[in-house]
N, C-alpha and C positions, 0 to 999 in steps of 0.2 A: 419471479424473475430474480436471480439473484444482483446483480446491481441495484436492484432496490433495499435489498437488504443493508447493502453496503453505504449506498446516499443514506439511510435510516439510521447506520452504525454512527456515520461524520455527524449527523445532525447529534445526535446523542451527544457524542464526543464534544463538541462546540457548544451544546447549554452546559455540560457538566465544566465546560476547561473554554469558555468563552475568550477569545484574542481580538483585541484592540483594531480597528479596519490598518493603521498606520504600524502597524506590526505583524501583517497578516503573511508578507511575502518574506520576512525574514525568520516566522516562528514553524519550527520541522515540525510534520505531522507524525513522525513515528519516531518516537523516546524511550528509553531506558527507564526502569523504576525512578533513577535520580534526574530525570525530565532532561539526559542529555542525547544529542542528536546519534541514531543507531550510525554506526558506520556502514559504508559501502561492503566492505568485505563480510561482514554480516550480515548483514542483508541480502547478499548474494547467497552465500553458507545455506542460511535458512530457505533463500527462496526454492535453489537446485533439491534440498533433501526434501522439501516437503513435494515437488514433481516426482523425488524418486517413490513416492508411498505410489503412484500410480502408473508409471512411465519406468523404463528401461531406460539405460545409462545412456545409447547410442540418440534415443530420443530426449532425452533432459540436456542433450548438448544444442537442440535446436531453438532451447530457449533463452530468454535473458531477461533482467531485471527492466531492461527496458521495454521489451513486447509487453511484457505484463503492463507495466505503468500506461502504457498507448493505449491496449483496451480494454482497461480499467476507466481512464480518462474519457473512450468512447461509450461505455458503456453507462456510465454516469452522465454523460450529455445526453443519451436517448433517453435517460430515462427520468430525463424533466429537474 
C-alpha cells in the first residue's frame, strides 16, 4: 500500500529532523536545501508537471494541491 510507504517516509523524516511537540504546528514539512518553507507556487509548478508524466493537460487541470493534501491525509489515517 503505498500510504504506508509514505507514514514510513514521515516517521524517518522525524528520528532523522525530530520537532519539539510546542513547535510542531508551526514547523513546515516540505523545505528547501536551506530548511526554508517551499512556496506555494512551487509546489503547485511541481505538483501539475509531475501529473503531466502520466495525465494529459485537459486531465491535470482536474487536479490541485489540495485534493492531493486531502487524500494523502486520508490515506495516512487508514493506514494507522
Amino acid at each position: 500500500m503505498r500510504s504506508e510507504g509514505t507514514a514510513r517516509a514521515l516517521r524517518e523524516l522525524e528520528l532523522v529532523l525530530p520537532v519539539e511537540e510546542a513547535r510542531r504546528s508551526s514547523t513546515p514539512l516540505c523545505v528547501d536545501g536551506a530548511g526554508r518553507c517551499l512556496k506555494g507556487n512551487f509546489v503547485r509548478r511541481i505538483f501539475k508537471d509531475s501529473l503531466r508524466t502520466f495525465k494529459n493537460d485537459q486531465d491535470v487541470k482536474k487536479f490541485s494541491t489540495h485534493s492531493f493534501r486531502i487524500t494523502l491525509g486520508c490515506k495516512l489515517k487508514a493506514a494507522g
